[in-house]
Every structure is written in C-alpha cells, then in structure tokens.
C-alpha angles and dihedrals in degrees: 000000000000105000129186117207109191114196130158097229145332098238119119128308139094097266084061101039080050089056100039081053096051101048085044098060093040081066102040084055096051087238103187089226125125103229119196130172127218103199132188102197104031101198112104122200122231097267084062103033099119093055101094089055088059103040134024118247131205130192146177111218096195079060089040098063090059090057097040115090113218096268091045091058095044090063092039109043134056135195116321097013091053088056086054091049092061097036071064103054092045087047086055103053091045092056106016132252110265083050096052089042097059093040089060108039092052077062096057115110108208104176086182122114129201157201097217130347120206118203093207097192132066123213127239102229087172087066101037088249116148107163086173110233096132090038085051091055099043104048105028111026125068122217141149093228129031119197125181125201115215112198115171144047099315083210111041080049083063095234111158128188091263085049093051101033085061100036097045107033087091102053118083102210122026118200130207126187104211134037096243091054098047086047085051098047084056093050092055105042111018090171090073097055097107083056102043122097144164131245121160112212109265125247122193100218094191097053094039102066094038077068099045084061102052094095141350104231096185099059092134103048098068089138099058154055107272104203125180159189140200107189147123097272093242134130095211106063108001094033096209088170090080093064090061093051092047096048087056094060096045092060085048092057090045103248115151114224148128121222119202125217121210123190150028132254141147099284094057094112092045097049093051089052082057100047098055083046089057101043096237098131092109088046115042129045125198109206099187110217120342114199080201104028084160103094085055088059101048098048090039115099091225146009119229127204119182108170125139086225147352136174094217108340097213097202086059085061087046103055098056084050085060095048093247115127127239133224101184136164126264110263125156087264108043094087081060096061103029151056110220111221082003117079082339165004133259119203132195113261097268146108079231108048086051091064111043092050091051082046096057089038104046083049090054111061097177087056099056086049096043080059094042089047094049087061097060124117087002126115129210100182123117110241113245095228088054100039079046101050096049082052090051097049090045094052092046107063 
C-alpha cells in the first residue's frame, strides 16, 4: 500500500516525535507499506536526521519559504532562491498568511497517486492558525482514502462543531489520540462516529531506555531534588512561566532543588529576563534543545508537566516508562495516562495548585519513593503488534 504521510515540519515537538515513531516502527516491522512524506519545512534536526534514508520526502519550496524562519533560509537557500524567499516574506506581510498559504499550495502539482493519505497535523482555528496539512490533502494529493490525525484539546484548539462538520466531511477516517478527544469529537459531531477512531501515539520502550543510558546529566547534583521538564518553551500551551514562579516560592520555603529545563520555543528570552528578575539562576536551568532528553528524565526525581492543556501528552507516558514519577496538571486525558497517588500526581490546572502539591511532595520524601517504587517492573509502552494492528485496521477500511 502507497501511503502519504503531510506534516508541516520535523522540529521538536511531540506531533513530530509521534510521526517519526510511526514511520520507525513501520520499518522495524518490515511493514510492506510504501511510506512517503510530504513535508512543508525540509530541514530535519538532528533527532530526525535518518529519516530521509528511511522514507522519501517531498517538498514545495515556494510552500517552504512560508514555513522557514529567516535563519533557517539563510542555511538553507542560496542566490537566487534566498531573494525569493524574501519577495515571499514581504508578499506575505502585504496580503496575510493564510491567504498566501492557500494561494500556494492550489498551485502545487503532485503527479503522484496513492493508496491513503494522512494529513498528520491539525490545525488551531482559535488562533487563527491554519498550517495546512488537511487543506494540503484535500485540494492537491489524490488518494482513494484521506485520513486526518487530531492531536491536541478539540476545545482549547477552538474547534466547534461548525468548525469540525466543514473541515472534517471530506476525510474518510478521522484519529484521536486520547479517549477524551475521540469522546469529544463525538459529542460534538455525532454525525462523524462511523469515521472516528483511536490511536495512542506509539513509544518504543526498548529504545527508549538504551537512550536514557546513554548518559547521567545530573552527576553533580547527588544532595539534592532533581526536577524536570521536556517541553516547546512557550506560555501559552506548555506554560513554562509557572515553573519559574514556583520555583520562587520553594526557595522561599527553603526546599533545595534544581529544576531542568528541555526544549526550545519562542518565549525562551523572555523566560530567561525573567529569570534573572526573579532570582531563579541557582535553581532553574534552561538546556536548550536536546536531540536525547531522555537520560535527563531517567536520572530526574520527578517529572514535571505544566500545560494548560494537552490531548495525550506522550512524555508523560515516557517518563513512567523510564521509572520517574510525574506531577502533571489536570487535563481531560491525564487520568488516561496516570495513576494519581500511584506512579503520580494530578494537580488541579494552576500556578497554585503546582506548587502546593511539589511542596507537599518535595517535604515528604517516603511519598516520592513509594511513587517511584510503584513504577517498577511496569511498562507503559505501547506494543508494537498491538499499536501496528489498530494502524492497520484504520488504514483498511
């Protein structure tokens, strides 16, 4: 089977670290399907840099301008490539980028033909934020099937029913990653059962902990709590600015610790101003992007989540894998994923509530072992048979 795969890019992120593990264990299976990307920013950072020897990848560059920041042109282009690039920015500016993006992609040739084409990204109609994988699939590839992934909170995406009853009448199949998204989905739009399915995002348990060994990053801090967090450096979603308020008021209460930071995003200046402001520096460590952030989860105490929302949040899943405990927020899909008071613990959805459960916890050293002891023996990856079969059965319909 021919099968189309449309993403906006391979950067970090968990919709690309889901689609990088999909296409992987396809491969590691021997799946006999023929597996193609459509991609709309070609550069692939180093996490994701074999990928192009396992799949072939296909690109528009007039599209890809409009995804490309301007270091990332500047790599990436050369005379005369690099001036269109910017003819494009400008354009962009004059008429707006939904606009532009559209009017780019109805122009795309694809010759190609295939079995099933997946639009793998969602797009964020409450921000105005339409990266055009659906639209791709819809208007410029051909297909006899047309599947589209959903992987985040339907609602805090600001998809409404008339929202999803015109962006979604034209696929065939429509994937959720959570249970609470998929039932959602329904509620909304109960005329879309017979198309709605689940598929969790797969993890590779076994390669997963030959990274996390790879190294102990925390060699020097033996005395005292090692807390992280693997997130996009952002305060909308991911809400990394509560870490640095709560990290103000342990101090205050006199708890020792030291709280990584994985990732990159666009508030990552902000966040370190305020950093130095609040007098953090000792406390909180920002790592920048790390291509294997899964050795900083192993050897940490606890994992921290503190997004406003998420529809799975898959590093959650990782680190139980990994035997770290999580304090997350509460979100519709965390019960899914864990155990409250059991491998971890689910706080309410403040800057508040964050605090006051790492407090207790941090103060109450039996209790963050009984949770570590609890994950023990216990695996929390999805089994490759299993994840495979339910892909196959979407994908044959």
């Amino acid at each position: 089977m021919k099968v189309l795969i449309v993403n906006p890019h391979m950067k970090i992120g968990g919709i690309s670290a889901s689609l990088y593990n999909l296409i992987d264990v396809l491969h590691k299976e021997n799946s006999t399907h023929e597996i193609e990307l459509f991609l709309f920013n070609p550069i692939l950072i180093d996490k994701y840099r074999d990928l192009g020897t396992k799949t072939k990848i296909h690109y528009s560059f007039l599209l890809s301008c409009l995804f490309i920041n301007f270091k990332e042109a500047k790599f990436f282009y050369k005379f005369p490539k690099l001036v269109i690039y910017i003819l494009l920015k400008v354009l962009e500016k004059i008429i707006g980028t939904n606009y532009l993006r559209k009017l780019v992609i109805r122009n795309i040739y694809f010759k190609d033909h295939y079995d099933v084409a997946i639009s793998f990204s969602n797009d964020i109609p409450l921000n105005h934020v339409f990266l055009g994988s659906n639209y791709f699939v819809q208007k410029v590839v051909t297909a006899k099937k047309k599947i589209a992934w959903i992987h985040n909170d339907i609602d805090r995406l600001g998809m409404t029913r008339d929202y999803i009853l015109q962006e979604y009448a034209r696929f065939d199949k429509v994937v959720n990653v959570s249970n609470s998204c998929k039932n959602r989905f329904e509620e909304l739009a109960p005329e879309f059962i017979s198309k709605s399915c689940l598929l969790g995002n797969y993890i590779d348990g076994n390669s997963l902990r030959i990274k996390a060994d790879e190294f102990n990053p925390y060699k020097d801090e033996v005395q005292m709590v090692k807390i992280v967090t693997v997130a996009r450096i952002d305060n909308q979603q991911k809400r990394i600015d509560r870490i640095l308020k709560i990290s103000k008021r342990l101090i205050e209460k006199g708890i020792e610790f030291k709280w990584h930071i994985i990732g990159n995003g666009p508030d990552l200046n902000t966040l370190l101003k305020e950093k130095e402001i609040l007098g953090v520096n000792k406390y909180v460590v920002f790592e920048g992007y790390q291509p294997n952030p899964f050795p900083y989860i192993k050897n940490a105490d606890i994992f921290v989540l503190t997004s406003s929302y998420e529809a799975q949040g898959m590093v959650l899943s990782e680190s139980l894998l990994l035997g770290t405990p999580v304090v997350t927020t509460n979100f519709p899909a965390s019960l899914e994923f864990v155990q409250n008071e059991k491998n971890g613990i689910i706080a309410e959805n403040s800057t508040e509530s964050l605090f006051e459960t790492l407090l207790e916890l941090l103060n109450n050293n039996s209790k963050l072992k009984e949770l570590k002891q609890n994950l023990s023996g216990n695996d929390f990856g999805s089994l490759a048979n299993d994840f495979l079969l339910k892909f196959e059965k979407i994908i044959h319909f």
